[in-house]
PATIDREN-732124 format. One record per residue (C-alpha): chain; z, y, x; residue in one letter. Coordinates in pm, 1 decimal, always signed. Layout:
# residues N
R:A:Z:Y:X:a .
...
***
This chain:
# residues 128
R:A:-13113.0:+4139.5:-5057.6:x .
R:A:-12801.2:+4169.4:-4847.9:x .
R:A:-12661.7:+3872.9:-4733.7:x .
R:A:-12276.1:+3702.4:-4746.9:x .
R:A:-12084.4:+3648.0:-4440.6:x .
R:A:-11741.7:+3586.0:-4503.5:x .
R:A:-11542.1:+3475.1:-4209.2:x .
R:A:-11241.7:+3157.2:-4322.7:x .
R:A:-10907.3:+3157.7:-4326.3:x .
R:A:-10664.9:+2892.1:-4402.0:x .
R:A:-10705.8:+2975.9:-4763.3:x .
R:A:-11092.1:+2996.6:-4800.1:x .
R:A:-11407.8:+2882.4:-4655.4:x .
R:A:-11624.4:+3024.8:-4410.0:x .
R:A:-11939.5:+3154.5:-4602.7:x .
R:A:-12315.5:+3241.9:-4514.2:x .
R:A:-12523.3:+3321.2:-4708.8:x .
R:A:-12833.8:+3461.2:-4579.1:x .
R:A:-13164.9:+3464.7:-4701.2:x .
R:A:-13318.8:+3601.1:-4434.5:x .
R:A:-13235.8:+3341.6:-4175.2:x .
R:A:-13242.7:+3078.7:-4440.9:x .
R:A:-12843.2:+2986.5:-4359.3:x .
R:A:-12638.2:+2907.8:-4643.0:x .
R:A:-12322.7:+2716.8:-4560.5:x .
R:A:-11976.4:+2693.8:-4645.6:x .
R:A:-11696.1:+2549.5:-4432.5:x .
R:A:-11331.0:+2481.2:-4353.9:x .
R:A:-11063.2:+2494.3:-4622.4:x .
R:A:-11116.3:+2654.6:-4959.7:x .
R:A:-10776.4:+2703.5:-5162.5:x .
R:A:-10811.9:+3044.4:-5309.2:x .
R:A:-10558.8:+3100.9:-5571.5:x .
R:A:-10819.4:+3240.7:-5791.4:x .
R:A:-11088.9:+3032.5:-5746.7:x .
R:A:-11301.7:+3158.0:-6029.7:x .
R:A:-11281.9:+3540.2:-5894.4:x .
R:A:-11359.3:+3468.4:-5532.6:x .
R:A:-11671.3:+3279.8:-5587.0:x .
R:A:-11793.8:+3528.9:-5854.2:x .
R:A:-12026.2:+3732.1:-5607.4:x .
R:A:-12142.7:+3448.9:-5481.6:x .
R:A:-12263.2:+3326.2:-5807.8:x .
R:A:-12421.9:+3676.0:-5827.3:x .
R:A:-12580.3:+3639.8:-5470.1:x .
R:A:-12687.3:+3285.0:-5550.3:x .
R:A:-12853.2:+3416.3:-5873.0:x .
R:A:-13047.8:+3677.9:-5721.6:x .
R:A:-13169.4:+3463.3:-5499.3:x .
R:A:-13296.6:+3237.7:-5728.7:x .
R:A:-13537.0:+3530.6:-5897.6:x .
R:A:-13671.5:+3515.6:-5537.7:x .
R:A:-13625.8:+3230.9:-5316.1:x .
R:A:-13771.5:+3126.7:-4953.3:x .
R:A:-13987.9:+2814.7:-5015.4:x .
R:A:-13710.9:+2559.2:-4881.9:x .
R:A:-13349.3:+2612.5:-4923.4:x .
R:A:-13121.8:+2397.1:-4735.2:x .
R:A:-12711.6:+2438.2:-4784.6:x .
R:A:-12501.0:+2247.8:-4567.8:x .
R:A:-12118.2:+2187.9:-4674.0:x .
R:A:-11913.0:+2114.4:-4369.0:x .
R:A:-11566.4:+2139.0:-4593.9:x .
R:A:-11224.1:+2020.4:-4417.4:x .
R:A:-11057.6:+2099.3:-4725.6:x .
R:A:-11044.9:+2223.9:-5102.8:x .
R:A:-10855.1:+2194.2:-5414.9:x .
R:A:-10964.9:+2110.3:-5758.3:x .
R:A:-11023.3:+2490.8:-5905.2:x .
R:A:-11295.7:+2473.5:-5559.9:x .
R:A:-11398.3:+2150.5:-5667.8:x .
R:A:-11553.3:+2305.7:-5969.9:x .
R:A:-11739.6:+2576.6:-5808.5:x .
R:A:-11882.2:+2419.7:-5566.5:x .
R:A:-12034.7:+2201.6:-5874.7:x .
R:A:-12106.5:+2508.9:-6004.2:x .
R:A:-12324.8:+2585.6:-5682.3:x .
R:A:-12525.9:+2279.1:-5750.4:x .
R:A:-12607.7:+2329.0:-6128.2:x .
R:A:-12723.8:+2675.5:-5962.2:x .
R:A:-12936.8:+2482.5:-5650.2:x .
R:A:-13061.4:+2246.0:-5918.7:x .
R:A:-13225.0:+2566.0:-6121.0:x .
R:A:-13401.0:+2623.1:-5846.9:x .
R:A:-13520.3:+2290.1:-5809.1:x .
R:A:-13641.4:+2275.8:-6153.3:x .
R:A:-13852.1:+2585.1:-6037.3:x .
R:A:-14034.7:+2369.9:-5815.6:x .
R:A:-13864.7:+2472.5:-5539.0:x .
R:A:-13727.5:+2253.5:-5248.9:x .
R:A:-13396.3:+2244.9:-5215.3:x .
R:A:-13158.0:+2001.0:-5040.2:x .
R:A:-12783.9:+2002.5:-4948.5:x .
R:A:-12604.2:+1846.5:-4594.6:x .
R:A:-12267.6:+1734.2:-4714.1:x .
R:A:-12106.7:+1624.6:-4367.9:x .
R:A:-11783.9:+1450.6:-4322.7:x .
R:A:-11543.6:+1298.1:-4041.2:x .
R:A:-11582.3:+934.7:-4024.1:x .
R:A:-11206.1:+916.5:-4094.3:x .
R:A:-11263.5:+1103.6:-4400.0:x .
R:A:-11337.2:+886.8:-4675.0:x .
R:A:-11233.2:+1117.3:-4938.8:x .
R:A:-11459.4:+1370.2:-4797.3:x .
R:A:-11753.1:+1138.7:-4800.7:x .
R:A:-11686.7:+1043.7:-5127.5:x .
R:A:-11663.9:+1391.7:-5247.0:x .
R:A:-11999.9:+1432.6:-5113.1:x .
R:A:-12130.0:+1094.3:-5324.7:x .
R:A:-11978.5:+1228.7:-5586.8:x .
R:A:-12180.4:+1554.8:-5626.1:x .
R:A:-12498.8:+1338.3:-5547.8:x .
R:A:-12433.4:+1142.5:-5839.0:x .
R:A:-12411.2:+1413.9:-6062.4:x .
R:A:-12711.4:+1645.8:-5984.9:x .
R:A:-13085.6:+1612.0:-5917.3:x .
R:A:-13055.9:+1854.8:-5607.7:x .
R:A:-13096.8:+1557.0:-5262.7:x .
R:A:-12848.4:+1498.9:-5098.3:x .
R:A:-12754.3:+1408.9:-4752.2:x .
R:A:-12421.4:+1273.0:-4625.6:x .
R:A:-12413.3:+1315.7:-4287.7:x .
R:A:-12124.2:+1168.8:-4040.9:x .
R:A:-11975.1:+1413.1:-3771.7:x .
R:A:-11779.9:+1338.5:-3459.3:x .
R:A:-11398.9:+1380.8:-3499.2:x .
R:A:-11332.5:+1695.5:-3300.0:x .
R:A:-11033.0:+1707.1:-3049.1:x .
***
């Protein structure tokens, strides 16, 4: 299974995806005028690896920014992390935020709320 590495610009998120290593994060901005077609191969990624997981999964989200379309499939993601729950697998997500940024945090409540997949805000230093 190859993995994703995708390196962010100001438009779209850094992305790892790597089985292998067991790193799956995304981070930095994600406003991708086509939302739906730049996440596509990772839904296909994401659903390979679900027909053959590592025993734990852990995805951390360290966003700075998204819009709404992003919004969407990164709830996408979860439905897909909470099929693998259902599997029996263990799988648990690190939402982090900026203590400044409340919407960020709430963002991060907000997907808790609405899946079964844990999940764990986590506060990060402001950086300079």
């Amino acid at each position: 299974m190859n993995s994703i590495f995708l390196k962010g610009t100001s438009q779209y998120p850094d992305i790892t995806l790597d089985k292998a290593t067991g790193r799956f994060e995304f981070s930095g901005n994600s406003i991708p005028e086509d939302a739906k077609e730049f996440f596509s191969p990772l839904f296909e990624w994401l659903d390979e690896y679900i027909a053959n997981p590592n025993q734990e999964t852990v995805v951390y989200f360290k966003m700075s920014y998204y819009n709404t379309p992003s919004s969407k499939m990164f709830f996408h993601i979860f439905k897909k992390l909470e099929l693998l729950k259902q599997k029996g697998n263990v799988v648990r997500v690190k939402w982090t935020y900026t203590e400044e940024d409340m919407d960020m945090r709430d963002a991060g409540h907000d997907f808790a709320e609405n899946t079964t997949v844990p999940v764990e805000l986590i506060v990060i230093p402001e950086e300079d």
